[in-house]
C-alpha positions in Angstrom: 3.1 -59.2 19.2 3.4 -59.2 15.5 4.4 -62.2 15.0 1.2 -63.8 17.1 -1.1 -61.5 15.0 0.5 -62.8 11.6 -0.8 -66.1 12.3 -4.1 -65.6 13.9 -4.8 -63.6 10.7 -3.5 -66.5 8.6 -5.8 -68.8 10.3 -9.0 -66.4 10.4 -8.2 -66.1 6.7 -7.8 -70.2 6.3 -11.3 -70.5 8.0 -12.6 -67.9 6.2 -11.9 -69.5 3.3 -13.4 -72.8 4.0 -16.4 -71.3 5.3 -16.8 -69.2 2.3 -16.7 -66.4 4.7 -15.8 -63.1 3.1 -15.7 -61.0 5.9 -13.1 -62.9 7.9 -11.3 -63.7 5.2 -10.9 -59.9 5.2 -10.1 -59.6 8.7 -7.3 -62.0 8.3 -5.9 -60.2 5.7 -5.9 -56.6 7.6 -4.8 -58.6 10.8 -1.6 -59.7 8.5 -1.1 -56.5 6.9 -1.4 -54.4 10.1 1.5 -57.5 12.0 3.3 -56.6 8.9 3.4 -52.7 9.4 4.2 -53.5 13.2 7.4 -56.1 12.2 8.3 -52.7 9.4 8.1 -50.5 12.0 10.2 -52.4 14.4 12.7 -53.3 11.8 13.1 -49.3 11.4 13.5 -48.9 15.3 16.2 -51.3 15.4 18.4 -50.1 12.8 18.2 -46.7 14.6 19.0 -48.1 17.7 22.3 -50.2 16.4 25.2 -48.3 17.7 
């Protein structure tokens, strides 16, 4: 669910931050990016799919 992966990444990103931890800062930002293709993608799919 992209919209469940969006915000774990937000929050792996907040923690990293506040832990000065670079590395899940990082992963937060790839978890949003990847929700982000996933809500593009689906966005795509639907406008096929309106008849």
């Amino acid at each position: 669910m992209p919209a469940a992966q969006d915000i774990a990444g937000k929050a792996k990103e907040a923690i990293g931050k506040a832990t000065d931890n670079d590395k899940l800062v990082a992963e937060g930002k790839a978890d949003q990016t990847t929700a982000d293709a996933k809500k593009a993608g689906e966005n795509v799919k639907d406008a096929f799919n309106k008849d």
